[in-house]
C-alpha positions, -999 to +999 in steps of 0.1 A: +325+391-643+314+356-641+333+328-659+318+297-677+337+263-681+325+240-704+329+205-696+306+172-698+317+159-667+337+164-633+351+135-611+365+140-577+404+137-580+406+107-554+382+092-529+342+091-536+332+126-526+328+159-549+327+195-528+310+225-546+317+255-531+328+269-499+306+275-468+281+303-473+280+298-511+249+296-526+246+272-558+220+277-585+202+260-606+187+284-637+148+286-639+141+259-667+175+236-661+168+202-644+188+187-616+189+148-619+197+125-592+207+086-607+193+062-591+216+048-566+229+086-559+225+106-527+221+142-524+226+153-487+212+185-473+229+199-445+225+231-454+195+249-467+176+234-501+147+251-517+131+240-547+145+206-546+115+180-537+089+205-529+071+217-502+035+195-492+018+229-497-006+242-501-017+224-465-042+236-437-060+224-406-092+235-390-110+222-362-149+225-347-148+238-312-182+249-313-220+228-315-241+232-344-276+218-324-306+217-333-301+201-369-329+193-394-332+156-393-320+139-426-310+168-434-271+170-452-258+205-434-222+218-439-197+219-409-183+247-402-146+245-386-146+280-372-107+273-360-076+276-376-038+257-363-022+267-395-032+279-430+000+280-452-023+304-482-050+319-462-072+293-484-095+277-458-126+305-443-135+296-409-169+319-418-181+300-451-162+262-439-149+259-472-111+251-486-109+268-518-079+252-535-050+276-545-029+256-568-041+224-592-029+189-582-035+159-561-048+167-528-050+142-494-079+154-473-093+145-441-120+153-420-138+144-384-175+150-369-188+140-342-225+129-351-247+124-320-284+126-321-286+136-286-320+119-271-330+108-301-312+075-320-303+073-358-305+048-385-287+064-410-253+087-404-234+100-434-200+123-438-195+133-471-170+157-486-180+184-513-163+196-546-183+230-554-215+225-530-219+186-541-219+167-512-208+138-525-188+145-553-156+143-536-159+114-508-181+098-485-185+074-458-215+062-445-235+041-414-270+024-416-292+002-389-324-013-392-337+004-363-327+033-346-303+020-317-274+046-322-268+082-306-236+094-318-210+083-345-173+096-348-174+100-382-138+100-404-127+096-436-094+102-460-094+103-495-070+114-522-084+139-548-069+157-583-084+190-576-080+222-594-073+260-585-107+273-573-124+243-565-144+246-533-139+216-506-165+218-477-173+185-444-208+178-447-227+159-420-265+136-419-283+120-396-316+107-399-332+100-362-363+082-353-375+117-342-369+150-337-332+165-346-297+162-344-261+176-336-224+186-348-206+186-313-176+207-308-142+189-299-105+194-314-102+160-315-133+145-329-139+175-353-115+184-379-108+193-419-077+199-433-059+193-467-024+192-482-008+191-518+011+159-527+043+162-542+046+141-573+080+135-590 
C-alpha cells in the first residue's frame, strides 16, 4: 500500500545535491500536476525522461528523386516528393505530395526544387508553399529578369507557420520561359520537403 508524506519542502541534509530514488526507480509526475524548474535550477537526465520538454514531433522528410518534365510554362504545378527518410505519424503521402498536419501548433517547414528550364531560359521562377491547395497561402519565394537569361534555379525557402490538425501543406513550383516548357529535376539534395513541430514552453 502506498504511503503519502505531506510536506511543503525537502532540503538535502548537507552538501547541494538531493537523490530521489534508487537506480531503476521510476518517478512520476500525475497527469495534470506541473513540474517547475526555477530559474537558475538544473535538472540532469542521465537516465531516461519522457514528457519533460517534448519531443519536436510531429516531424518528416521527403525528397524528389524523380523528374517531373515536360511542365506547362507559367504554369504553378505541385511537387511531388515520392521518398520518404523518416515519417514519425505516417502524415506526409509520397502519392498526393501533401503533409497533412497531425497535431495543431507552430510548424518550421522547408522545402527545395530544382527549377531548370532545360533549353529554354526563364524570367520568372517562383516556390511557394500551400496551406489547403493555396499556393501561396503559406510561403513563397520568388526570382524575376527582364529577359530570359536563366535555365535553372535552386529554389529554397524556410518559414515558420501556426498550423492546425488537418491542414494540408504541399511544395509548389513556376517557371515562366521564353518558350516552350519546363522541369522539376530529381536530386536528394536539391529536392526536398519536410516539417517539424516546435516545442513551445
Amino acid at each position: 500500500m502506498a504511503s503519502t508524506i505531506l510536506v511543503d519542502k525537502i532540503d538535502p541534509q548537507s552538501g547541494t545535491a538531493l537523490e530521489l530514488g534508487s537506480s531503476g526507480d521510476t518517478l512520476t509526475v500525475p497527469s495534470g500536476a506541473t513540474l517547475s524548474i526555477a530559474s537558475g535550477a538544473t535538472l540532469t537526465n542521465s537516465g531516461t525522461a519522457t514528457g519533460i520538454g517534448g519531443n519536436m514531433t510531429p516531424i518528416f522528410l521527403a525528397t524528389g528523386s524523380s523528374a517531373q518534365s515536360g511542365l506547362s510554362d507559367n504554369t504553378t504545378t505541385l511537387r511531388i516528393f515520392n521518398s520518404e527518410i523518416y515519417d514519425t505519424d505516417n502524415a506526409y503521402d509520397t502519392s498526393t505530395g501533401l503533409f497533412t498536419v497531425p497535431t495543431t501548433g507552430k510548424y518550421c517547414i522547408i522545402a527545395g526544387l530544382n527549377i531548370d528550364g532545360g533549353s529554354n531560359t526563364g524570367t520568372e521562377f517562383a516556390l511557394g508553399l500551400s496551406l489547403g491547395g493555396d499556393a501561396s497561402a503559406t510561403g513563397h519565394t520568388f526570382l524575376k529578369f527582364n529577359s530570359g537569361s536563366l535555365i535553372r534555379w535552386d529554389a529554397n525557402i524556410t518559414v515558420v507557420r501556426s498550423l492546425t490538425a488537418s491542414n494540408t501543406v504541399g511544395v509548389y513550383g513556376r517557371m515562366n520561359t521564353t518558350s516552350g516548357d519546363w522541369n522539376m529535376y530529381g536530386g536528394t539534395n536539391t529536392n526536398y520537403f519536410g516539417a517539424f513541430r516546435i516545442i513551445e514552453s
